[in-house]
C-alpha positions as CSV (number, residue, x, y, z in Angstrom):
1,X,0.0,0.0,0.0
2,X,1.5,3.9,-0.8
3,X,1.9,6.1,1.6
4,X,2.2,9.6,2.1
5,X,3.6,11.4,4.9
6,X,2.6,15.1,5.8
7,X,4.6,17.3,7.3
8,X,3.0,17.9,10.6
9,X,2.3,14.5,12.0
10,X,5.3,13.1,10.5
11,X,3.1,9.5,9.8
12,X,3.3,7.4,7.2
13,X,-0.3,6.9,6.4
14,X,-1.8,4.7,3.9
15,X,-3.3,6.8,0.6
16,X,-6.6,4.8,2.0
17,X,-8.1,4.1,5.0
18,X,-10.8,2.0,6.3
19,X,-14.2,3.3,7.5
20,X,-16.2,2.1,10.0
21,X,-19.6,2.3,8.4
22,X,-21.6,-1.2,8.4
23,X,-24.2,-1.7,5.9
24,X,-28.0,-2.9,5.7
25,X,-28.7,-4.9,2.6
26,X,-30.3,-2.1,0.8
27,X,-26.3,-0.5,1.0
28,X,-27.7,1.9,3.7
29,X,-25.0,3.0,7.0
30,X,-26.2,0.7,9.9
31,X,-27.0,2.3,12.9
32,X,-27.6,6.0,11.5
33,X,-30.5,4.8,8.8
34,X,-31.9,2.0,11.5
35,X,-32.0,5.0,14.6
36,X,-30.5,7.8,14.0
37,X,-31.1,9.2,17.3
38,X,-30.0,6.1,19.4
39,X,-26.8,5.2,17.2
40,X,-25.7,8.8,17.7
41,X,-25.9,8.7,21.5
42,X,-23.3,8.3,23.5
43,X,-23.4,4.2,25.3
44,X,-25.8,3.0,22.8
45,X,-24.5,-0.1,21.3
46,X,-26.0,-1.7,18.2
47,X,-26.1,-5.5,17.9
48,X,-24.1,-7.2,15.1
49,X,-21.3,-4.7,14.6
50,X,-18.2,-6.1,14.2
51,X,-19.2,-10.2,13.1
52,X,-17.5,-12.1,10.9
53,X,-17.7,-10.6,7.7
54,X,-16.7,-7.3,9.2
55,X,-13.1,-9.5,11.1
56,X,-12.9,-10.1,7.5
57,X,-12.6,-7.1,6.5
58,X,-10.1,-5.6,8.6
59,X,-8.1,-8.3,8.3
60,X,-7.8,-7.7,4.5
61,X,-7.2,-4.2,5.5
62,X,-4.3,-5.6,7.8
63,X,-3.1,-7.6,4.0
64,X,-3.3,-4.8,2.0
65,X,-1.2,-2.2,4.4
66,X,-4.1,-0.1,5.6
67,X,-2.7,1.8,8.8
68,X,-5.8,4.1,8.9
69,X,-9.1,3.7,10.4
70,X,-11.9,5.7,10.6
71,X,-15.4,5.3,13.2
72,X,-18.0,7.3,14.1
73,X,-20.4,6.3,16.3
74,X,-20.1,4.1,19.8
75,X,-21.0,0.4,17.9
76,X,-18.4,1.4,15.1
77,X,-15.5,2.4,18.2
78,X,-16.4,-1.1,20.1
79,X,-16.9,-2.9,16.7
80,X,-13.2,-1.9,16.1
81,X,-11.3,-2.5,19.2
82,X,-12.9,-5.8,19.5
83,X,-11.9,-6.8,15.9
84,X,-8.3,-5.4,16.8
85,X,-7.8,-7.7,19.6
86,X,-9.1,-10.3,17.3
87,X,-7.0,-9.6,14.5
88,X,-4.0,-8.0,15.7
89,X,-2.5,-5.3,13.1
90,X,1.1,-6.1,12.1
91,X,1.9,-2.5,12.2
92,X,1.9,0.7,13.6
93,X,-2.4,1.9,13.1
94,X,-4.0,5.3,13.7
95,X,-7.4,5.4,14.3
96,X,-9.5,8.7,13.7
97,X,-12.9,9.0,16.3
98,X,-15.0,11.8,17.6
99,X,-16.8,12.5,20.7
100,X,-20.4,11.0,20.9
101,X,-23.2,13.5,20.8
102,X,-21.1,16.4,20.6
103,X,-20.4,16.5,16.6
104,X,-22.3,18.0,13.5
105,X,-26.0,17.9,14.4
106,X,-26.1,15.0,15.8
107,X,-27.4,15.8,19.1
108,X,-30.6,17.9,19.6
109,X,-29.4,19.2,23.3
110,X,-26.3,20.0,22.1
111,X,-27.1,23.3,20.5
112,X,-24.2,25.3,18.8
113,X,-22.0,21.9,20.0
114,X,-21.7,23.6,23.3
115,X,-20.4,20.4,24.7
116,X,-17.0,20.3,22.6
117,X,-16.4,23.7,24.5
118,X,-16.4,22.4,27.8
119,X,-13.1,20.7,28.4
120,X,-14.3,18.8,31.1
121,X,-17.5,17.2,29.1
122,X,-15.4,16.5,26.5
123,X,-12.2,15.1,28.6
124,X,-14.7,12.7,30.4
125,X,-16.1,11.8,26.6
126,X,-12.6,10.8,25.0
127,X,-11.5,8.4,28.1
128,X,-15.3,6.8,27.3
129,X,-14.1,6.6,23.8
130,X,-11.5,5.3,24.7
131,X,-12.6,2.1,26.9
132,X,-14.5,1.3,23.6
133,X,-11.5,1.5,21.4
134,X,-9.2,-1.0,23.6
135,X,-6.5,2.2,23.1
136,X,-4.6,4.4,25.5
137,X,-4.8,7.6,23.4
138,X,-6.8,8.8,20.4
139,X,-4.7,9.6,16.9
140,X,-7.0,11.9,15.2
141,X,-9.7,13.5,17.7
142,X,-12.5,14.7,15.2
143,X,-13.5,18.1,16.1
144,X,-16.3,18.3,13.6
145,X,-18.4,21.5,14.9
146,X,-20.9,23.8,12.9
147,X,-21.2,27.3,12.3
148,X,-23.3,28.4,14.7
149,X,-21.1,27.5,17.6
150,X,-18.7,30.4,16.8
151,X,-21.9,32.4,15.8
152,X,-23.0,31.8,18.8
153,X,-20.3,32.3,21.0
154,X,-17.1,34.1,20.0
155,X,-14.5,33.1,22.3
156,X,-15.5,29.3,20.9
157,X,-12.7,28.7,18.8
158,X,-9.9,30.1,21.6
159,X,-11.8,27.1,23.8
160,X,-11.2,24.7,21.1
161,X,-7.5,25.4,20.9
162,X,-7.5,25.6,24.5
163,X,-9.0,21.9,24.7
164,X,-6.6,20.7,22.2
165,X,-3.7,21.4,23.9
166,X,-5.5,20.1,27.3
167,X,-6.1,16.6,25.9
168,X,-2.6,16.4,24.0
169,X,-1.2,17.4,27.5
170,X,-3.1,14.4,29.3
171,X,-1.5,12.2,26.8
172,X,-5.5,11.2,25.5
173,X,-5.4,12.4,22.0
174,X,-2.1,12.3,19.4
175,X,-3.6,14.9,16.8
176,X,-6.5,17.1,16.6
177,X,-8.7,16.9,12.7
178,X,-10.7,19.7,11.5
179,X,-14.4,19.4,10.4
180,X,-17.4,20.5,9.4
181,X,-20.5,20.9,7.4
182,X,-21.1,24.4,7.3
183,X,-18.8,25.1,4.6
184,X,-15.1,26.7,3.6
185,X,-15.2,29.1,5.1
186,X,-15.0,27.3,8.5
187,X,-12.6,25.2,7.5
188,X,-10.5,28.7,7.0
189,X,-11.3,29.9,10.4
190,X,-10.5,26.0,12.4
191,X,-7.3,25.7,10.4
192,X,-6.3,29.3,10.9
193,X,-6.2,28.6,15.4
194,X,-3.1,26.2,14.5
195,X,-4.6,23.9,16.5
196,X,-5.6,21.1,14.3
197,X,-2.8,18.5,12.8
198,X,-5.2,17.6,10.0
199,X,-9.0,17.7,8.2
200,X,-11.5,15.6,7.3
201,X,-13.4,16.6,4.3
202,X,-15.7,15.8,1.3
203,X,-13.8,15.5,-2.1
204,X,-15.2,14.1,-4.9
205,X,-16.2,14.7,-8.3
206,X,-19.5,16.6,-7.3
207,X,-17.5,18.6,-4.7
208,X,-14.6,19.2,-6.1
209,X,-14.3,23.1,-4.6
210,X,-12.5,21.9,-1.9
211,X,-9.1,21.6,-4.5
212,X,-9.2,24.8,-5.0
213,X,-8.1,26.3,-2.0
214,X,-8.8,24.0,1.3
215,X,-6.4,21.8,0.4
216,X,-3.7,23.9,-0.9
217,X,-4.3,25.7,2.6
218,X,-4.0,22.5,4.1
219,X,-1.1,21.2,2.7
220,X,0.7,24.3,2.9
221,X,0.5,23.7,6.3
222,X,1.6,20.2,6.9
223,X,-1.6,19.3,7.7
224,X,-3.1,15.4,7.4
225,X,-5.9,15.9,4.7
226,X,-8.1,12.7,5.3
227,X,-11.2,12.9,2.2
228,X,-14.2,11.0,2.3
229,X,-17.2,10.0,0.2
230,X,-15.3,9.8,-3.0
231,X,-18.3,7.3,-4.3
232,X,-20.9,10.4,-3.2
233,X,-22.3,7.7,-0.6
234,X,-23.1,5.8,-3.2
235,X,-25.0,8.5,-5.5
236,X,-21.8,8.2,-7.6
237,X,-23.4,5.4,-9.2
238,X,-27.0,6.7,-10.0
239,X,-25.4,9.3,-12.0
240,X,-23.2,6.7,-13.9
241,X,-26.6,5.1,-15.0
242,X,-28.0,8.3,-16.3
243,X,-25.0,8.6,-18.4
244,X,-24.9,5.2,-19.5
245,X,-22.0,3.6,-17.3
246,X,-23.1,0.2,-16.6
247,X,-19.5,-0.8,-15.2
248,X,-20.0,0.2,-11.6
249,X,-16.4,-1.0,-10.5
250,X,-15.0,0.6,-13.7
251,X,-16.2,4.0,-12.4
252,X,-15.6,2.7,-8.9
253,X,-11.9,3.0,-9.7
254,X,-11.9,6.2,-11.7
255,X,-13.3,7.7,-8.8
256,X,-11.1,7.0,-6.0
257,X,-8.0,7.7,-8.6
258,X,-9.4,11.4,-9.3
259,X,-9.5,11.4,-5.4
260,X,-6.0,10.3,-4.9
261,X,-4.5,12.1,-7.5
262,X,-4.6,15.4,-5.6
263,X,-1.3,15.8,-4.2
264,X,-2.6,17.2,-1.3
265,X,-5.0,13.9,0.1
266,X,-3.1,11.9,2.4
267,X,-5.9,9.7,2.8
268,X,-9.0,8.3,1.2
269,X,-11.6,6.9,3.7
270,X,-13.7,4.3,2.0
271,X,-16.3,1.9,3.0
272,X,-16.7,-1.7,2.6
273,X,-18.8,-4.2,3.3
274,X,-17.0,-6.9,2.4
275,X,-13.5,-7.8,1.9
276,X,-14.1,-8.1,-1.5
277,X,-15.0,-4.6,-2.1
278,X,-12.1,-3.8,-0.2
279,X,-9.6,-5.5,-2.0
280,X,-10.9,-4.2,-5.2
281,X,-10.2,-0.4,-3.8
282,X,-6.9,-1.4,-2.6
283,X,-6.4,-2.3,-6.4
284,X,-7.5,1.0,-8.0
285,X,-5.1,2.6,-5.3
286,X,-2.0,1.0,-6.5
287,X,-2.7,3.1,-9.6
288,X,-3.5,6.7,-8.1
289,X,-2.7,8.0,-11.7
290,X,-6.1,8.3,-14.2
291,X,-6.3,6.8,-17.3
292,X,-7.8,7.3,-20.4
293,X,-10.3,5.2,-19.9
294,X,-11.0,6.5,-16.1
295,X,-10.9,10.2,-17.9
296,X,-13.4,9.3,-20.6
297,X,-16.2,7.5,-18.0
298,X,-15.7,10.3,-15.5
299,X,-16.6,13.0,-18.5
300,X,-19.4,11.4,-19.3
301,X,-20.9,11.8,-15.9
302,X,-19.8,15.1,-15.9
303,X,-21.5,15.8,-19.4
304,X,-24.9,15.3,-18.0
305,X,-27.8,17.2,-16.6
306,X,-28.0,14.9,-13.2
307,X,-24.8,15.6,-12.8
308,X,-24.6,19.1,-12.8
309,X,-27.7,19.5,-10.8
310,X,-26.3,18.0,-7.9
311,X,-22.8,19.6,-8.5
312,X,-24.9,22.4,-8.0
313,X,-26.7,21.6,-5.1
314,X,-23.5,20.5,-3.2
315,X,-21.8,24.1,-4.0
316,X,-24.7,25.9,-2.7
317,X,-25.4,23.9,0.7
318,X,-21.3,23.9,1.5
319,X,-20.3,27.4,0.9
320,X,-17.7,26.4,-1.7
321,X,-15.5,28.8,-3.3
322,X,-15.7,29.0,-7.6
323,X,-13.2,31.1,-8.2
């Protein structure tokens, strides 16, 4: 598996990494699309996470040289610490989490993510974190907060950057990651404290505004960019059929490689459900470069009007710069 190392962490990290999600038959996230409210609060532990055909795929993350690992919510953390004492990695790993019912929207009583703020909520939340994980300190803490917390309140940032430092000081987090869904322009303002080691953001074909000047930023910087939903959570697809691409792991491949071939990315999180569709990412990756043939299937997506109506729609509801 390549690597690439940025400057400020100094790790070698695998050009993909392995998400967390688990899937329903219809190729839905478990947990989020079963309860959203219950798999986003914090103790609340799905069954089935973390079976057989998940061991599975973590061990062929293990064969292929994955060293990066991405969960979300509290079944995905116990999921994976389990599956690591079942399947020891032969390697050094970093594992990127965030703190339950403090993130995004997730949690309805945690208006403007007031919780993050508070150094000892959140303190108390990574050590729970954690005792799910198996692990005695956290590689990437997630820091994924909206808009309106520094709407909200103005000193939030400076209590970010002074929680940072806390937890790093404790010896309970390695690095901090950037995030959010309220658009560039908050990306600007989190990178801008110095605070953060890396981000976690959306890159793909649809939202491709990113290129132009987060990551740049970001890489400028040393930071870890980590990119996900390169297969538009599965949308990618849909739009392949209104343009007549009927080889889904054809334009599987093209897409991951227009991800990766962004000097800036260090790493790609990607889903899988089964080792299978693992290993068949792992194989586009050893080729970050396009092709003609990944060029050619990746314009013709671009060439229609399904395309460019949610191209649209992404640009408008993330902030992102066009110029």
């Amino acid at each position: 598996m390549r690597t690439r190392r940025p400057g400020r962490t100094g790790l070698d990290q695998s050009v993909l990494g392995l998400g967390g999600h688990e899937f329903l038959p219809d190729g839905r996230s478990r947990g989020f699309n079963e309860d959203y409210g219950r798999a986003t609060s914090a103790g609340v532990i799905f069954p089935g996470f973390g079976g057989e055909r998940r061991r599975g795929v973590v061990a062929a993350a293990h064969a292929a040289g994955i060293n990066f690992f991405d969960v979300t919510i509290d079944s995905e953390k116990e999921a994976l610490g389990r599956n690591l004492r079942e399947c020891p990695p032969p390697r050094e790993i970093a594992v990127q989490t965030r703190p339950e019912g403090m993130v995004y929207t997730n949690n309805p009583d945690d208006a403007h993510n007031w919780r993050m703020a508070d150094l000892g909520l959140l303190r108390d939340e990574v050590r729970r974190g954690l005792g799910l994980l198996g692990r005695p300190r956290v590689d990437f803490l997630n820091l994924g907060f909206m808009g309106s917390a520094v709407e909200h309140d103005p000193g939030y940032l400076a209590k970010i950057v002074r929680n940072v430092r806390a937890l790093k000081d404790d010896g309970l987090i390695r690095f901090a990651c950037a995030d959010t869904f309220s658009g560039e322009w908050l990306y600007e303002r989190q990178i801008g404290t110095g605070a953060f080691d890396g981000i976690f953001i959306n890159l793909n074909l649809a939202d491709d505004g990113p290129a132009r000047r987060i990551l740049p930023l970001a890489a400028d910087l040393g930071l870890s960019v980590h990119c996900r939903e390169a297969f538009l959570k599965g949308e990618l697809f849909r739009l392949g059929e209104a343009a007549g691409v009927t080889d889904r792991a054809a334009l599987a491949r093209a897409a991951l490689r227009w991800v990766l071939a962004h000097p800036q990315v260090t790493t790609v999180v990607v889903g899988a459900d089964n080792a299978a569709q693992l290993e068949a990412a792992v194989a586009a990756a050893e080729q970050p470069e396009l092709d003609d043939q990944d060029r050619g299937l990746l314009d013709r997506v671009r060439a229609t009007g399904a395309f460019r109506d949610v191209q649209d729609g992404k640009r408008r509801a993330f902030g992102t710069y066009t110029a």
